[in-house]
N, C-alpha and C positions, 0 to 999 in steps of 0.2 A: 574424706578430707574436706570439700566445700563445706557439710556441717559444723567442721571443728573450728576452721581458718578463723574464721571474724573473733569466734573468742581466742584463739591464739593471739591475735594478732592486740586485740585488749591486753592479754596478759602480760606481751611482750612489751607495751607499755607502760605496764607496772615492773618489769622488769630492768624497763632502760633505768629506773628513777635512780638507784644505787648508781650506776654506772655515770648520770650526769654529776651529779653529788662528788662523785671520787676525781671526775675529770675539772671540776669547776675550784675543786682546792689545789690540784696540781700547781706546783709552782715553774710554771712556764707559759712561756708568752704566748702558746697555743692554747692554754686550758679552755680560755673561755668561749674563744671562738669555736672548741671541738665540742663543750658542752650545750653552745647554742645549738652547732649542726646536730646533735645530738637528741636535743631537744624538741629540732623542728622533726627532724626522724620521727621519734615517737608522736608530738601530735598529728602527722600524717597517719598513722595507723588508728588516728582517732576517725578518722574520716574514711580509710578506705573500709575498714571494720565495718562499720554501718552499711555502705554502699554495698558490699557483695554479701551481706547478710537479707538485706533488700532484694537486692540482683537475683540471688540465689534463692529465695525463700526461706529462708534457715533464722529468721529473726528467733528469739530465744526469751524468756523470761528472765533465765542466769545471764546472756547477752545485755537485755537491757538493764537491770540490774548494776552488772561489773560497771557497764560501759559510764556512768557518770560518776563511779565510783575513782576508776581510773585518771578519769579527766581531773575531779579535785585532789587526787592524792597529785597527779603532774603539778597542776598550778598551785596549788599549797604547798609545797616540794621546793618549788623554785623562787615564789616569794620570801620564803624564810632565808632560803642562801642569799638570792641578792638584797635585802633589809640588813643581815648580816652582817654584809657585806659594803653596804654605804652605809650602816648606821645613821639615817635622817629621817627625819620626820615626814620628809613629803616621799617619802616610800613607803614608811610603818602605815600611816593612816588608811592610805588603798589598800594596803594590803589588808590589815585589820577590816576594812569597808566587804573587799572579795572575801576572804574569808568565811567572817562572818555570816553575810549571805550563804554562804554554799550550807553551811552549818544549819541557817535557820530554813532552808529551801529543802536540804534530807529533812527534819526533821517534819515541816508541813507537808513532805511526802507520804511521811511515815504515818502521820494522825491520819491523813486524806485516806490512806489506805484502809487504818483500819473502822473507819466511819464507811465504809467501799464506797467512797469516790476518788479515786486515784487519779483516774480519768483526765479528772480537772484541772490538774497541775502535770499535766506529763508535759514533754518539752516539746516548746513553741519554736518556731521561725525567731524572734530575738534571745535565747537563751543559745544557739545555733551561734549567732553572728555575736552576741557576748563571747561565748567560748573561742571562737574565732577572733578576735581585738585583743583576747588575754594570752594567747598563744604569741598572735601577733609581737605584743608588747613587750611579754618578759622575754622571746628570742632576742630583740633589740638589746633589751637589760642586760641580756646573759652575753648578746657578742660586746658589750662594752669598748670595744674600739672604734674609731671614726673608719671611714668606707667609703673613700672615694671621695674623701673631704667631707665626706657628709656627718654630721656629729649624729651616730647612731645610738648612742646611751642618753642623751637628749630629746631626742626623737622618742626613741622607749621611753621614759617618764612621760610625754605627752600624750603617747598613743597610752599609756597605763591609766593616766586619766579618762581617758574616752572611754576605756572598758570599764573604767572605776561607773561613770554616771550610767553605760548599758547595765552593767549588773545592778546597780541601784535601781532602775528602770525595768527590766526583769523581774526583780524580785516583787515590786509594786505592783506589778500585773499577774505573777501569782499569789501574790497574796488577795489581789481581789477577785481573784478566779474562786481561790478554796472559801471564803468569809459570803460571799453572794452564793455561793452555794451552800454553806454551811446555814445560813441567814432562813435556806427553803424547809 
């Protein structure tokens, strides 16, 4: 069971995706606050995933693999319902910005690899706490109601921006990881 756990626990967040998606169109005054809890669910098994894959020794090829695959199908997933869903431009843009990253970060993975240097763009300490600001943010997006007085959908488009200029900032630093290497 410990070898299988972490990729279960990946695939079960490929599995919540449907399930946030069906609760976020619900028309009731809980949908979206049950889609954020929902949300923040699965990217917790982004993190405990890793850690007893670690813990355990059981890191994986297919593990590492799924495991980013997972993460962009989550926040690609949920930028497109909440864009959707505000129809604005100061949500389209980031989102387009994350997005596309993620797009062009698999694919300088995929050259890296088959040039065999993978190495060189495997994930850093900021692609960690990107992925962690983008979580952070679209839960905000996703519970859209204020908390405590606090304007929490507000908040979320600020924090989206902070992860908007980390991923810009990530992606800068792998791309000059693979180009300086590629340059040898």
């Amino acid at each position: 069971m410990r070898q299988n756990l972490p990729i279960w626990l990946t695939l079960l967040r490929i599995a919540l995706l449907p399930v946030i998606v069906v609760v976020f169109y619900l028309d009731a005054p809980w949908a979206r606050p049950l889609s954020c809890v929902i949300f923040i669910l699965a990217g917790t098994t982004d993190w405990l995933d890793g850690y007893l894959a670690r813990l355990w020794g059981v890191e994986s090829r297919f593990g590492a693999f799924l495991d980013p695959v997972a993460d962009k199908l989550m926040v690609a997933t949920v930028l497109i319902l909440i864009v959707e869903f505000d129809n604005s431009p100061w949500l389209t843009i980031p989102a387009i910005v994350i997005i596309g990253r993620e797009i062009t970060i698999s694919a300088l993975r995929e050259w890296m690899a088959e040039v065999g240097k993978r190495g060189r763009v495997a994930v850093g300490w900021l692609g960690k706490v990107k992925t962690t600001a983008q979580i952070t943010a679209l839960s905000m997006l996703l519970y859209l109601h204020d908390f405590l007085s606090l304007p929490i959908y507000q908040l979320g488009l600020f924090a989206l921006y902070v992860a908007t200029v980390l991923t810009i900032w990530s992606m800068v630093g792998y791309m000059q990881a693979a180009f300086s290497e590629s340059a040898d």
